[in-house]
Backbone as a ProteinNet text record, in pm:
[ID]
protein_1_A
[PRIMARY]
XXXXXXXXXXXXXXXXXXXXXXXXXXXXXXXXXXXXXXXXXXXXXXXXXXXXXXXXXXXXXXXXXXXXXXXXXXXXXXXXXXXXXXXXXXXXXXXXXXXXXXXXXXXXXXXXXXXXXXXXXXXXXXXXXXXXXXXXXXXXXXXXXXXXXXXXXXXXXXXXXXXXXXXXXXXXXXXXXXXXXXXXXXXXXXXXXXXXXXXXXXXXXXXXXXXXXXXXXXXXXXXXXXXXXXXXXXXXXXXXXXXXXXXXXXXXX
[TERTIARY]
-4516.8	-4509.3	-4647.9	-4668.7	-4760.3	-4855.6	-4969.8	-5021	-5079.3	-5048.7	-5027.5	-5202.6	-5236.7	-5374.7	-5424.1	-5535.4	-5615.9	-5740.5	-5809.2	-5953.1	-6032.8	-6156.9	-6213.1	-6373.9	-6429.1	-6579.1	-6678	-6589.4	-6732.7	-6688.3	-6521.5	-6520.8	-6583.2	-6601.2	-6647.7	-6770	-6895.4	-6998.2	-7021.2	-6944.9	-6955	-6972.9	-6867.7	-6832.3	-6961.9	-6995.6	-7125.2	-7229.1	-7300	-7393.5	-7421.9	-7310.6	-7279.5	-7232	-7226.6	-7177.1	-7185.1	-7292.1	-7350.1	-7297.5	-7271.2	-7254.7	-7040.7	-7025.9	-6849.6	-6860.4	-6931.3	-6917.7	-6967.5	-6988.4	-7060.1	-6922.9	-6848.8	-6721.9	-6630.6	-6591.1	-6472.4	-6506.7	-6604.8	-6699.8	-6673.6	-6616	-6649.5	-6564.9	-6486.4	-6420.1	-6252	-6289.1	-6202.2	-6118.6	-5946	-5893.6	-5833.4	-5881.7	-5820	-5947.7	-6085.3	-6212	-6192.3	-6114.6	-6099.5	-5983	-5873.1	-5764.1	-5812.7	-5883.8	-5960.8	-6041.4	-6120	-6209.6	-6095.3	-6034.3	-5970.4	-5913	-5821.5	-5778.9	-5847.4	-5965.2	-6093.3	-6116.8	-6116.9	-6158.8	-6073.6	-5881.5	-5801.1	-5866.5	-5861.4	-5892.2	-6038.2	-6097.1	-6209.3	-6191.8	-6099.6	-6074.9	-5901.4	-5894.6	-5760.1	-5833	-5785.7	-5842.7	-5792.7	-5682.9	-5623.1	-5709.5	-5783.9	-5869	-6015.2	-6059.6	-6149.6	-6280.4	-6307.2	-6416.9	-6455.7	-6400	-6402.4	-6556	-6612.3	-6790.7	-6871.4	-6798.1	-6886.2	-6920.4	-6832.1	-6831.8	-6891	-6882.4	-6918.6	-7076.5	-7134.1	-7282.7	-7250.9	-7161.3	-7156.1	-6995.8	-6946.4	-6774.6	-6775.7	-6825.1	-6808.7	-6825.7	-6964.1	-6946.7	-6800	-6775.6	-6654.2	-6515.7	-6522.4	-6361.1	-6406	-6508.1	-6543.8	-6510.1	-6598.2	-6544.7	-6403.3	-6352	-6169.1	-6076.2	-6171	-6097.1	-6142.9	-6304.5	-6317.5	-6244.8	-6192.5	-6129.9	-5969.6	-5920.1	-5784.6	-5851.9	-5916.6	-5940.2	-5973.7	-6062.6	-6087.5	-6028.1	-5994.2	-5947.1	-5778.1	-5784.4	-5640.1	-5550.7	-5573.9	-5504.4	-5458.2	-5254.1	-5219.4	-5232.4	-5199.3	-5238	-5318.2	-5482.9	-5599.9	-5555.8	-5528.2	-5466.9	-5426.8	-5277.8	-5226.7	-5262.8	-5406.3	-5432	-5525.4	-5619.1	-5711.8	-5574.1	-5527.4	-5409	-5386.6	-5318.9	-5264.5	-5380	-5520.4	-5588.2	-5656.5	-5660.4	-5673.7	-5572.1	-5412.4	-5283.6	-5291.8	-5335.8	-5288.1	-5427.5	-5564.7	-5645.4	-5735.6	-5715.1	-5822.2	-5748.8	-5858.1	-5782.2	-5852.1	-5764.7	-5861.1	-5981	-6072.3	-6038.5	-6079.4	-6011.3	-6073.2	-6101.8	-6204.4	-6258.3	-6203.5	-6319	-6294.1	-6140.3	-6014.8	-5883.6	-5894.2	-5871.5	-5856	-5894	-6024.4	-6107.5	-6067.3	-6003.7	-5945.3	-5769.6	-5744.9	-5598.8	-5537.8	-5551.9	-5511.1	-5529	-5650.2	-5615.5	-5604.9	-5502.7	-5412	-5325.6	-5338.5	-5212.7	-5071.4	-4931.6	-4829.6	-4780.4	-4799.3	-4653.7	-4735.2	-4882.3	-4970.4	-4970.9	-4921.6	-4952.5	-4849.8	-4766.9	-4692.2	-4750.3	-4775.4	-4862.8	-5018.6	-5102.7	-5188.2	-5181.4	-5079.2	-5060.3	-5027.7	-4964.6	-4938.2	-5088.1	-5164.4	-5309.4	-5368.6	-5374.7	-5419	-5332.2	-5252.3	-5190.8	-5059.2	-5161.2	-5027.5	-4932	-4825.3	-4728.3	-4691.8	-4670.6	-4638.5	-4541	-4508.9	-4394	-4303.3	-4183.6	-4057.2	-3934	-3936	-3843.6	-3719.3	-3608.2	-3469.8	-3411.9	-3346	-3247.9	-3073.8	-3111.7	-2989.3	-2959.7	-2824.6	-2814.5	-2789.7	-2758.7	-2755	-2866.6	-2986.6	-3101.6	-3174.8	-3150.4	-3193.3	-3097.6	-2941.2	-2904.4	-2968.6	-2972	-3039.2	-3166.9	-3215.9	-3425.1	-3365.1	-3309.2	-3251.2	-3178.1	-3095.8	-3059.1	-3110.2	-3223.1	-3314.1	-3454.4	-3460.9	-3568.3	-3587.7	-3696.2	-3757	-3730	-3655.6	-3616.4	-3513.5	-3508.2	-3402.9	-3257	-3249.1	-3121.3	-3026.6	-2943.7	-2776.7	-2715.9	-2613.3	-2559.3	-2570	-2545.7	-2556.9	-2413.7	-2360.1	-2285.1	-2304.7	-2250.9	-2245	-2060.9	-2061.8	-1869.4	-1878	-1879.7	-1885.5	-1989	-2087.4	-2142.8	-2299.3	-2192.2	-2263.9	-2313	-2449.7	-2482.3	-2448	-2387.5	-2353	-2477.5	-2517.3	-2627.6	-2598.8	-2516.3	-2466	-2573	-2655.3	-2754.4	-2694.3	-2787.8	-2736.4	-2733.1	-2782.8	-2776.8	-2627.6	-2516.3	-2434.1	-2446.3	-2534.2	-2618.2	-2584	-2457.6	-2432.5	-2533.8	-2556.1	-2652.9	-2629.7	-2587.9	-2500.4	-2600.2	-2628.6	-2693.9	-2670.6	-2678.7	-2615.7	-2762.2	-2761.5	-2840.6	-2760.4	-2776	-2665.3	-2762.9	-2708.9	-2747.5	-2687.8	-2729.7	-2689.7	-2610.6	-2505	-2442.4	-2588.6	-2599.6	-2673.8	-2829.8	-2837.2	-2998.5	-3029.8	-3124.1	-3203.7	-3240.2	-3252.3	-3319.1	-3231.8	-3288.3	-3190.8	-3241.4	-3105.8	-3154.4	-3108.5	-3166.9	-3151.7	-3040.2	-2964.2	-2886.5	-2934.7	-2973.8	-2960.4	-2872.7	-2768.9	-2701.3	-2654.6	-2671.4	-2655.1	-2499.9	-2426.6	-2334.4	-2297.3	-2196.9	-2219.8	-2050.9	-2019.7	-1851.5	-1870.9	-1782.9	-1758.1	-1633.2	-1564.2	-1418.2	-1342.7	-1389.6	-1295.3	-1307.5	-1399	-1375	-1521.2	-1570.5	-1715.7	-1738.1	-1881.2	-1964.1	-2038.2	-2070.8	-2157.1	-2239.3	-2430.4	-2515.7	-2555.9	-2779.4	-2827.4	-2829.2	-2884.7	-2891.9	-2965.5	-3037.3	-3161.4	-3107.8	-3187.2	-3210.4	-3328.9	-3382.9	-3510	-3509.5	-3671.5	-3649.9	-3652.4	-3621.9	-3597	-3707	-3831.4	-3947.6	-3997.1	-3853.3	-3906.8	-3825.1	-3713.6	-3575.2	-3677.3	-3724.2	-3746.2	-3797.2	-3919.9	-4013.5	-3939.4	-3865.3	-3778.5	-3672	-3636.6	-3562.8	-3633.7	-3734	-3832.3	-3904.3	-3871.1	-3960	-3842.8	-3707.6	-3627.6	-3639.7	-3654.5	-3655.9	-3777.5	-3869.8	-3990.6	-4029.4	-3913.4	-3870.6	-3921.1	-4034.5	-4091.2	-4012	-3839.1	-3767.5	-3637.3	-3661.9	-3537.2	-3462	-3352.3	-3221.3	-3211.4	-3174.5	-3233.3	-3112.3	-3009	-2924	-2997.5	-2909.8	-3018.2	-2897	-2942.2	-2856.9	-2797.2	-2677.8	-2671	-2577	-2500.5	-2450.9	-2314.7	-2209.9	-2135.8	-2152.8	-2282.3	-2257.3	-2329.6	-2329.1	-2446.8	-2423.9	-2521.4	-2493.2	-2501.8	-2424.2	-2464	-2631.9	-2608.3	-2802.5	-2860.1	-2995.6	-3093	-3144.9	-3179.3	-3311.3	-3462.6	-3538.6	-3662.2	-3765.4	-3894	-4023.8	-4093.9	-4119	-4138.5	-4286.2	-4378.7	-4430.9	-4440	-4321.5	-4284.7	-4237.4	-4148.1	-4056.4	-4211	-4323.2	-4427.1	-4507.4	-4491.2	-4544.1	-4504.7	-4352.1	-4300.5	-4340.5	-4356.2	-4401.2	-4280.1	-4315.1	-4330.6	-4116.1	-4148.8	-4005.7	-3921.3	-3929.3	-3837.1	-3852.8	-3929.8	-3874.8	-3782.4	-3794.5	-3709	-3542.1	-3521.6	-3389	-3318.6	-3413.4	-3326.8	-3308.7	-3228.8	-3230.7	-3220.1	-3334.9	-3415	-3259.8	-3206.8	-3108.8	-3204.2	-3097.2	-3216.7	-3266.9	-3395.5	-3489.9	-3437.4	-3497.1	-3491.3	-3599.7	-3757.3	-3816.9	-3833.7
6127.4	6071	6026.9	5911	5860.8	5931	5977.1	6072.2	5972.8	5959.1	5923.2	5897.4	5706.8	5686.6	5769.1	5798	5861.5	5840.7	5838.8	5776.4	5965.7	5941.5	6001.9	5993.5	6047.6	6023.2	5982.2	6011.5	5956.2	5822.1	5790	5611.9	5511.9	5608.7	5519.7	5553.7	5610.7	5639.7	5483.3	5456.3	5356.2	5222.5	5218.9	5072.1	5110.9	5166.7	5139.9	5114.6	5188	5179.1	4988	4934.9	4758.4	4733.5	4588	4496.1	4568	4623.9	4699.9	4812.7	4889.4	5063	5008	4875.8	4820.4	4789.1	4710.7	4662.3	4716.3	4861.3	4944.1	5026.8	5057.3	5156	5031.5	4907.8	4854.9	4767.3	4762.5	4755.4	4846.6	4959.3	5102.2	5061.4	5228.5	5269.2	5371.2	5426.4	5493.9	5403.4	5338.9	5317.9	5391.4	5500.2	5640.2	5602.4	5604.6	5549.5	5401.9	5319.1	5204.9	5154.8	5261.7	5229.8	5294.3	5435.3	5535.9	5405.2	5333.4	5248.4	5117.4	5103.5	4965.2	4974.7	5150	5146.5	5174.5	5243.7	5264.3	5137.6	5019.8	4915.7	4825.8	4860.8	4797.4	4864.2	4964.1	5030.1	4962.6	4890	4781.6	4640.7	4619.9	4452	4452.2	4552.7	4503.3	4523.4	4406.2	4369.5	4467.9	4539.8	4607.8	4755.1	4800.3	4923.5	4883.3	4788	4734.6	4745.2	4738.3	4779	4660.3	4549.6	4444.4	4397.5	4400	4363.8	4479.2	4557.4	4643	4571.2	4490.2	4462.1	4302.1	4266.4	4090.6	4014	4124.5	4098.4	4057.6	4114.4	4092.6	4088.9	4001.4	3974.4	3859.9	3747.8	3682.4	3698.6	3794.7	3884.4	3957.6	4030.3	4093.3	4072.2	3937.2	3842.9	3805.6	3744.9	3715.9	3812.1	3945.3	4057.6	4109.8	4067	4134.2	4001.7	3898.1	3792.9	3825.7	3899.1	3878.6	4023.1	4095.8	4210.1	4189	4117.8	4021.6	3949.5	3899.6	3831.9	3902.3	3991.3	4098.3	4229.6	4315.3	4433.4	4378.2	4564	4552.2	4615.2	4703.7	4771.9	4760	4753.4	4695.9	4740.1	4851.2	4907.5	4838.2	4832.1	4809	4674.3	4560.6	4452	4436.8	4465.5	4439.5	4530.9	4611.9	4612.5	4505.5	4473.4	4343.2	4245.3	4238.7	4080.9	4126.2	4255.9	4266.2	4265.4	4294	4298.4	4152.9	4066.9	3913.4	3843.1	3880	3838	3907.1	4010.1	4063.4	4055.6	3978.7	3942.1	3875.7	3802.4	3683.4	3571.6	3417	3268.4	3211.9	3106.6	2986.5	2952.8	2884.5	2895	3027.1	3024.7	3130	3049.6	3007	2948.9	3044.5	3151.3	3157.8	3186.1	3238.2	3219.6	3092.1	2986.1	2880.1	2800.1	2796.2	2740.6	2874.9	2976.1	3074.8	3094.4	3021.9	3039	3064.9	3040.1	3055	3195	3236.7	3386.1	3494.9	3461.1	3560.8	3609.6	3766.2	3810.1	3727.2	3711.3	3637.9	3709.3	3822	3911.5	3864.7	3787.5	3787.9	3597.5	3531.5	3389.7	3377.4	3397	3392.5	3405	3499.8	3563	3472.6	3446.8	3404.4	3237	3194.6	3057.6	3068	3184.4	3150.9	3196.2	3265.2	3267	3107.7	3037.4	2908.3	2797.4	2841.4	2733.6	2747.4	2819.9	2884.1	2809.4	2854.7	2769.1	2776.8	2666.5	2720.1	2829	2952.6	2998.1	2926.8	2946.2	2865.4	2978.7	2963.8	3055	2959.2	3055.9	3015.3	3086.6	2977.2	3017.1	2945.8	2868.3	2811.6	2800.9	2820.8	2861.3	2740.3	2623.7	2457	2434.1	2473.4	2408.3	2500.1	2596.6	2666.7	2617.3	2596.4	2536.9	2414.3	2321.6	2190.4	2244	2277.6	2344.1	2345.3	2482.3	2520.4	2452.4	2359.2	2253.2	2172.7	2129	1990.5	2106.2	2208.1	2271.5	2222.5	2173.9	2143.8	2203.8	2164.4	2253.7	2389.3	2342.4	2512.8	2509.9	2652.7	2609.8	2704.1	2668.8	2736.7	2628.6	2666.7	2596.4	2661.7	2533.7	2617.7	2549.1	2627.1	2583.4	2619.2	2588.7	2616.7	2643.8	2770.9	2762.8	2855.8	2793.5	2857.6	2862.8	3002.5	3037.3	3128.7	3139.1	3154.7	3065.7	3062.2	2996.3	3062.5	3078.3	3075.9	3030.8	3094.9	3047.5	3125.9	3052	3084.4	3060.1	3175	3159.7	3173.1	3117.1	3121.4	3193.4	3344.6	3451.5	3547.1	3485.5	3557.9	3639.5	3609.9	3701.6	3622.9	3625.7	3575.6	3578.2	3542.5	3511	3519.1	3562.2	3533.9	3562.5	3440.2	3458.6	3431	3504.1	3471.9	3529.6	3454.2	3429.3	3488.2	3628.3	3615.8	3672.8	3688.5	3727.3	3850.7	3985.8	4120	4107.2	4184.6	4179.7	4201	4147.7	4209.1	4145.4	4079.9	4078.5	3944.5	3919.2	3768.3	3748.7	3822.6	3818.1	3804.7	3705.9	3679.2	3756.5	3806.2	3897	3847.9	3837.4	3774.3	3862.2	3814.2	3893.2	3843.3	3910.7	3855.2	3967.3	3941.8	4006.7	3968.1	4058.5	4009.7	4077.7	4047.9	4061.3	4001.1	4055.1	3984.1	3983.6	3974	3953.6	4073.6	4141.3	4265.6	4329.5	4248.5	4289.5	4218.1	4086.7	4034.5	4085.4	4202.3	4211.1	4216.2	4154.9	4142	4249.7	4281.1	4427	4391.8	4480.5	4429.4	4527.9	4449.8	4497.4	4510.3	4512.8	4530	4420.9	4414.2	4372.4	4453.1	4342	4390.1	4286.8	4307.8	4240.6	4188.6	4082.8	4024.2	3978	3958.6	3883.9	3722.9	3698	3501.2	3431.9	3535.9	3429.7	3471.8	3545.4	3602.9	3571.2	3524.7	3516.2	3416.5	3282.9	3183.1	3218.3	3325.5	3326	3440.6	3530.9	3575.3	3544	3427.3	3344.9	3267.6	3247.5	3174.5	3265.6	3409.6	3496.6	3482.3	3448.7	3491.8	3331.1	3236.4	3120.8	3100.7	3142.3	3149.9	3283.1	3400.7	3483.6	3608.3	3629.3	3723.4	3819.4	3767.1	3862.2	3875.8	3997.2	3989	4058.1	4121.5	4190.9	4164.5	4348	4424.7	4513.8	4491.9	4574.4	4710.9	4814.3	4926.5	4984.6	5021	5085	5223.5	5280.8	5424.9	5452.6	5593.7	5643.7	5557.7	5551.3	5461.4	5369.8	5286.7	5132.2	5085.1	4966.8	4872.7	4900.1	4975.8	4933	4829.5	4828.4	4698.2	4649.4	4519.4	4440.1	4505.3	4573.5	4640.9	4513.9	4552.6	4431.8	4468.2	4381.4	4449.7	4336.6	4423.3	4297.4	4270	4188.3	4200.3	4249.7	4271.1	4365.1	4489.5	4506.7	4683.5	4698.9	4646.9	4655	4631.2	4547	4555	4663.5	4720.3	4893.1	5002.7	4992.3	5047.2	5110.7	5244.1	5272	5231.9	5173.6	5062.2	5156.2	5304.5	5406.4	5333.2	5333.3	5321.2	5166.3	5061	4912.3	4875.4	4995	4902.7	4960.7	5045.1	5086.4	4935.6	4819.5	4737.4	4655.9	4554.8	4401.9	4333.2	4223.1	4157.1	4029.2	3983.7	3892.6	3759.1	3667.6	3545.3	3538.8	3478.5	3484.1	3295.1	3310.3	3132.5	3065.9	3096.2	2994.1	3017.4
-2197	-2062	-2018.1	-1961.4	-1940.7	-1804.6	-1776.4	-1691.3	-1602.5	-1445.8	-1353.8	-1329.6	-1262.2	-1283.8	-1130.4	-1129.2	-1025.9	-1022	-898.3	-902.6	-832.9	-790.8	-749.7	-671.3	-628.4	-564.5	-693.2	-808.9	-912.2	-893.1	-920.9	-906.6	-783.6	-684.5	-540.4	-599.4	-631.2	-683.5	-766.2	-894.3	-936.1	-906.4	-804.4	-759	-627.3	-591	-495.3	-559.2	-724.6	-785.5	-807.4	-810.3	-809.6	-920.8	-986.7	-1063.3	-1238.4	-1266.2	-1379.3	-1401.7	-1341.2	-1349.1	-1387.3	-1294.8	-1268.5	-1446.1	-1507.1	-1637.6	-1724.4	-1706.3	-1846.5	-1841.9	-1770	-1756	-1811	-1766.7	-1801	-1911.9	-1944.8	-2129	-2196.7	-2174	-2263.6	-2361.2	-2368.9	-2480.3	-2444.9	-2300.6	-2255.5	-2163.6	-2198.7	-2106.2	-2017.8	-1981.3	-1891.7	-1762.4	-1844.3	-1720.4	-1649.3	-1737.7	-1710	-1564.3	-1635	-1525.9	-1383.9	-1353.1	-1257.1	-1191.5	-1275.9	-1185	-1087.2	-1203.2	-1137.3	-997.3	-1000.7	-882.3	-808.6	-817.7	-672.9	-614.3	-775.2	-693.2	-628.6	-639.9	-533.5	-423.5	-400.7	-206.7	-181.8	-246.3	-236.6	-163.4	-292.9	-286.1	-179.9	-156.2	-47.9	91.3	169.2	261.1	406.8	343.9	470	517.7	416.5	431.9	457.3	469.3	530.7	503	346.9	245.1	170.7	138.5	83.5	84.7	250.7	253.8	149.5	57.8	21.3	-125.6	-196.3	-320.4	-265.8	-178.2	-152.8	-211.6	-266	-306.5	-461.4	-523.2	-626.5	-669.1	-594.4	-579.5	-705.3	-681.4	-807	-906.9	-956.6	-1057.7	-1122	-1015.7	-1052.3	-1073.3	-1007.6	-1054.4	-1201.6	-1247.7	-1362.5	-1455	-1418.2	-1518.8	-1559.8	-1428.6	-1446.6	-1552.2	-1564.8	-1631.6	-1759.4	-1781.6	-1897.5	-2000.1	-1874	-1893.6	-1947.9	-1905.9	-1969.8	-2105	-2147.7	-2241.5	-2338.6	-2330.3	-2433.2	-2463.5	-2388.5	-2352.7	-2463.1	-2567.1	-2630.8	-2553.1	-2478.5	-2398.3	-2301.3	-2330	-2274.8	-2090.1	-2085.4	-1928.9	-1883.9	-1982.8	-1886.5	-1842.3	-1935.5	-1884.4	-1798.7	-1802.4	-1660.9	-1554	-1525.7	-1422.8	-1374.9	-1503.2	-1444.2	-1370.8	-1429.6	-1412.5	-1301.2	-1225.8	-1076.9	-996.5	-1027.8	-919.1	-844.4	-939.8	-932.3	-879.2	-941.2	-853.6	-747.1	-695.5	-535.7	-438.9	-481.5	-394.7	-430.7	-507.4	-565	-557.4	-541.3	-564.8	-659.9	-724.2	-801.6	-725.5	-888.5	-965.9	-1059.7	-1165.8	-1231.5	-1413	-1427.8	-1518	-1634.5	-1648.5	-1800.7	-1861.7	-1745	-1807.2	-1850	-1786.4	-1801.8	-1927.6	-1989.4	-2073	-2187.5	-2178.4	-2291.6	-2307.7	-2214	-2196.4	-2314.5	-2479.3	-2573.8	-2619.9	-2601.9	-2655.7	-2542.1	-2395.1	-2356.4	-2391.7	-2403.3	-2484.9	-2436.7	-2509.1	-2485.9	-2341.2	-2327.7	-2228	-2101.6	-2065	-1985.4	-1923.1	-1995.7	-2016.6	-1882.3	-1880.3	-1759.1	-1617.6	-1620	-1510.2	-1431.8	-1572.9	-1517.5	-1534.9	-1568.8	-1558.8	-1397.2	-1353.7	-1168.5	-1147.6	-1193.7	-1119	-1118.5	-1242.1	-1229.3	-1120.3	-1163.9	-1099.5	-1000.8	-865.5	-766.2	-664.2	-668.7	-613.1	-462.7	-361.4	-223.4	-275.2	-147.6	-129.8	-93.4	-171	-139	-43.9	89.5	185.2	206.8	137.6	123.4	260.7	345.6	453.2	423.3	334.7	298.7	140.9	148.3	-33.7	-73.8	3.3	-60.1	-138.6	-24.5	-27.1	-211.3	-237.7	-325.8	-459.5	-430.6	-525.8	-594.2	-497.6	-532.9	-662.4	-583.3	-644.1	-762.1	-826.2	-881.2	-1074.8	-1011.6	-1062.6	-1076.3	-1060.6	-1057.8	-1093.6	-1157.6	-1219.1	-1378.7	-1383.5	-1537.3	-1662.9	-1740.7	-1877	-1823.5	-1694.4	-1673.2	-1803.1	-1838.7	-1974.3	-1879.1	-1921.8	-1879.2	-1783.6	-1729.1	-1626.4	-1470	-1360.9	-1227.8	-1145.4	-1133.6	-978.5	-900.5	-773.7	-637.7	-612.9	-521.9	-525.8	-410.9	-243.1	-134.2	-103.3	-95	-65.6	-163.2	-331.1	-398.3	-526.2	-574	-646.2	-801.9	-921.8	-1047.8	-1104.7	-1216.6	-1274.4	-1409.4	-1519	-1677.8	-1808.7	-1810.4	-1908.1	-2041	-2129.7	-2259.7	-2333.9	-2310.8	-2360.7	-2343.1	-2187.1	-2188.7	-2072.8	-2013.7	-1837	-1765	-1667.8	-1586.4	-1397.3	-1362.1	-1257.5	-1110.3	-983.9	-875.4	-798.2	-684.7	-626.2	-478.2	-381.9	-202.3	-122.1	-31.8	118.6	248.5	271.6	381.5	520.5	658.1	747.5	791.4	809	796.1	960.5	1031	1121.9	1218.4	1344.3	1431	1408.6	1293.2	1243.4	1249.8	1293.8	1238.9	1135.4	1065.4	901.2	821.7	728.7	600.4	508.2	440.8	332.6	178.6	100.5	-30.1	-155.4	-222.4	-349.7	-436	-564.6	-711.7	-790.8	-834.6	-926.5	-1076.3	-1147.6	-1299.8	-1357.7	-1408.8	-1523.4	-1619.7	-1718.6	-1869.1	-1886.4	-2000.1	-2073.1	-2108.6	-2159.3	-2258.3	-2316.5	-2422	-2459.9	-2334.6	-2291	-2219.8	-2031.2	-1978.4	-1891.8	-1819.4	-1716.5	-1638	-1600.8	-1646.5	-1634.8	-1590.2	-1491.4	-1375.9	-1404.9	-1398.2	-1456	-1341.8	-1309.2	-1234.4	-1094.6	-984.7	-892.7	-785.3	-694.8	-605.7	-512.8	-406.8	-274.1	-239.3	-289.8	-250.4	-128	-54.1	97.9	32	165.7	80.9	39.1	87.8	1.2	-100.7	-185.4	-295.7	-418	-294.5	-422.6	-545.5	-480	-614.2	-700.7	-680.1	-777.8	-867.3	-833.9	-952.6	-1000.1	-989.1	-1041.3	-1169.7	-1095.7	-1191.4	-1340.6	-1250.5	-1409.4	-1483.7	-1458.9	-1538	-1647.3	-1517.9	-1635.8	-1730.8	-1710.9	-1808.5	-1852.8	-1894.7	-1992.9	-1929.2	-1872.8	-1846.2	-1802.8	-1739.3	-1733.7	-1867.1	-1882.7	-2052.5	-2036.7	-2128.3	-2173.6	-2267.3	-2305.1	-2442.8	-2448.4	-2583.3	-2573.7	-2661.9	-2600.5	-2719.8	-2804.7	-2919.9	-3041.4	-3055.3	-3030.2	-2995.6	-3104.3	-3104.9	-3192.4	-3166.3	-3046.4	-3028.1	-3008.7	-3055.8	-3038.8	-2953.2	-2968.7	-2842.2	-2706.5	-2595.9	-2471.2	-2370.8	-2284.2	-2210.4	-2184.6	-2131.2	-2181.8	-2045.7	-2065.5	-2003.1	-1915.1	-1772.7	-1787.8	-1785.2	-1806.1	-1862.1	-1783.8	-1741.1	-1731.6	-1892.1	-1977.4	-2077.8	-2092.7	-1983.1	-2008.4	-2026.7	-1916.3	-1957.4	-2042.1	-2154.9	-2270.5	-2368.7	-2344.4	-2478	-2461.5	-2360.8	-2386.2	-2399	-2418.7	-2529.5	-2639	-2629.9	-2819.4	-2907.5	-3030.9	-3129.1	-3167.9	-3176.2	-3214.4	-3133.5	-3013.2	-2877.3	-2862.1	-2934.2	-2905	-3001.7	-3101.9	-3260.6	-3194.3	-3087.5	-3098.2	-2979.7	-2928.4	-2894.9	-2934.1	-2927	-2989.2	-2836.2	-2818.1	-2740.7	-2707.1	-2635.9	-2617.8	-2633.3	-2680.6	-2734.2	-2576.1	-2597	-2432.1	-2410.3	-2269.6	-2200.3	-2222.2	-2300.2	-2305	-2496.6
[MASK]
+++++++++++++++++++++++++++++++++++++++++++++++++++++++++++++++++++++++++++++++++++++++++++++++++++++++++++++++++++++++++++++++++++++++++++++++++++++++++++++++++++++++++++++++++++++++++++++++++++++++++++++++++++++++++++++++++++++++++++++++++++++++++++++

C-alpha cells in the first residue's frame, strides 16, 4: 500500500532556503523527498493560503524546474505531481515541454498538451448545444445521437456513453450526468457514472476521446469482469503483477 505523501518544517525550511536547496532535493535520488517537497510547495503556489509572494523571487526558476522535472524524472508519482502543480497554478508558455514534447512519458502527453495549449471552458446549459460540439468534434470515433433529452455516445470498444444536463427541483444550478454501460449476454450493465458541474462535463468527455480515460476488463477465476474504468495514469502505476491480470479495451486514440 502506497504510504500517504506528507510534508513538514524541514520542507518549508527548503522552499524558503530558495530556488537551489528546491533543485538539489527534486535533482536527487529519493522520490519519497521529492513528493514531501512538491506538496509544501502546493501550500506555496496556491494562491488561496496566501504565500505565493514567498517563492516570486525565484518563480520562474521553479516552473522551469517542475518542467524539467516531467522530462527527466522516471518516477511515475514524482511526475504527475510536477504535471498537477503546473496544471492547478501555472500558465503558458512553458518552453522546455514544448521544444521536448517527444520525450514525455505517453500516460503524460495528454495532459500537458492541455498545459500548452489551453482551452476556453466550455459551460453546458443545454444538451442541444453540447450535442452539436460533440458531433462536429475532430476524429471523434463512435457514433452520437441525440433522443429527448439525452445525448448517446456508442464507442467502439462497446462502452456505451449517456449523457443529461438537468436542473435539480428547487435549484438554479444545472447539474451534469455522465454514465457508462456495456452489452453482456444480451442484457445492459450498467457500469460507472458521476455527476460533473457543467463546466466540466466537456473536458471529460474529451479525456475519454483522447484515451486518457480507459476500460480494462480483469481476469478472474470465473471469467472476465465487467470493463473497469481507469485514468490511464492510474492503471500505469499499477505494479507490472496487477496490470497483466487486465486486458486494456481497444482505446479511442
Amino acid at each position: 500500500m502506497t504510504e500517504p505523501v506528507t510534508y513538514s518544517k524541514d520542507q518549508h525550511k527548503i522552499v524558503q532556503a530558495g530556488i537551489d536547496a528546491i533543485r538539489t532535493v527534486l535533482k536527487g535520488d529519493d522520490p519519497s523527498e521529492k513528493r514531501s517537497l512538491m506538496l509544501c510547495l502546493d501550500w506555496y503556489m496556491d494562491p488561496y493560503y496566501c504565500h505565493r509572494h514567498e517563492i516570486m523571487p525565484f518563480h520562474e526558476e521553479l516552473k522551469e524546474l517542475l518542467q524539467e522535472v516531467i522530462l527527466e524524472d522516471r518516477n511515475i508519482d514524482v511526475i504527475t505531481d510536477a504535471v498537477q502543480l503546473l496544471q492547478d497554478y501555472e500558465f503558458p508558455p512553458f518552453s522546455l515541454l514544448e521544444e521536448n514534447f517527444s520525450l514525455i512519458p505517453e500516460p503524460y502527453c495528454h495532459d500537458v498538451d492541455i498545459l500548452l495549449h489551453p482551452q476556453p471552458v466550455r459551460e453546458y446549459r443545454d444538451i442541444r448545444d453540447l450535442y452539436h460540439d460533440l458531433k462536429n468534434t475532430e476524429g471523434l470515433q463512435g457514433t452520437v445521437t441525440l433522443e429527448n433529452s439525452t445525448v448517446f455516445w456508442q464507442l467502439p470498444n462497446g462502452i456505451l456513453i449517456e449523457i443529461r444536463i438537468s436542473r435539480p427541483e428547487n435549484s438554479s444550478l444545472c447539474e451534469g450526468y455522465i454514465g457508462t454501460s456495456c452489452m453482456k449476454n444480451g442484457k445492459k450493465q450498467i457500469l460507472a457514472h458521476w455527476h460533473p458541474a457543467p463546466e466540466d462535463i466537456w473536458s471529460d468527455l474529451m479525456d475519454i476521446h483522447s484515451g486518457r480515460i480507459i476500460w480494462a476488463v480483469k481476469k478472474t477465476l470465473f471469467g472476465e469482469t465487467l470493463p473497469m474504468l481507469f485514468d490511464i495514469r492510474e492503471f500505469s502505476r499499477l505494479p507490472q503483477k496487477e496490470k497483466d491480470k487486465y486486458t486494456i479495451l481497444p482505446g479511442m486514440k
